[in-house]
N, C-alpha and C positions, 0 to 999 in steps of 0.2 A: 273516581268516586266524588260524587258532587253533593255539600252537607248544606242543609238548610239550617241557619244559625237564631232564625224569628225564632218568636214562642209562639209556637199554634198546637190549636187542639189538646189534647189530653193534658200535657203539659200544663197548658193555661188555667186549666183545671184544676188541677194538683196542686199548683202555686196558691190558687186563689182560696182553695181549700183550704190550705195550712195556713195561709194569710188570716182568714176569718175565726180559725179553729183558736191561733193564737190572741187575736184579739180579741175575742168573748172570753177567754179563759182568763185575760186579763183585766176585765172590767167586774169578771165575778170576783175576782181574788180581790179587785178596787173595793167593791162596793161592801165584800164581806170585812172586811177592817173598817169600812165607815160606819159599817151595821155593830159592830165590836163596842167603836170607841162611843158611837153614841148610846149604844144601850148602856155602856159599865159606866162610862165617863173615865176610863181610867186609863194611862197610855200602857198601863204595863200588858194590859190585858192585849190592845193592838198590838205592841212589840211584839208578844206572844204567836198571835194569828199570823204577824209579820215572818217573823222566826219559823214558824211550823214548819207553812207554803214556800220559804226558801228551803230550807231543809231536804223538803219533797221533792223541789222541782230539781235540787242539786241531787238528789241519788237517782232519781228517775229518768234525766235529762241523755247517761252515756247510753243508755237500751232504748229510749225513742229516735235519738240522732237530733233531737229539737235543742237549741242554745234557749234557755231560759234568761 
């Protein structure tokens, strides 16, 4: 049996998929703390937003199989 070890097709997809999926989802989590601290002025209230989306990402993280 002879294994092809490249990344082609669907694969590449998949990858690139969850590549993008994770980086948007990190630039909204970014910009939703910049949108936090600059509307309150306040860090507690970022800490807060900080805390929540960790929170989330950590119970949610063993049923998607994504490392947050």
């Amino acid at each position: 049996m002879k294994y092809a070890w490249g990344i082609k097709g669907d694969f590449f997809r998949l990858l690139s998929g969850t590549f993008l999926s994770l980086f948007s989802s990190g630039l909204f989590y970014y910009s939703l703390v910049w949108w936090s601290l600059s509307e309150t002025g306040s860090a507690l209230s970022g800490s807060v937003v900080i805390g929540i989306g960790l929170t989330v990402s950590i119970l949610i993280s063993p049923f998607t199989g994504l490392a947050f």
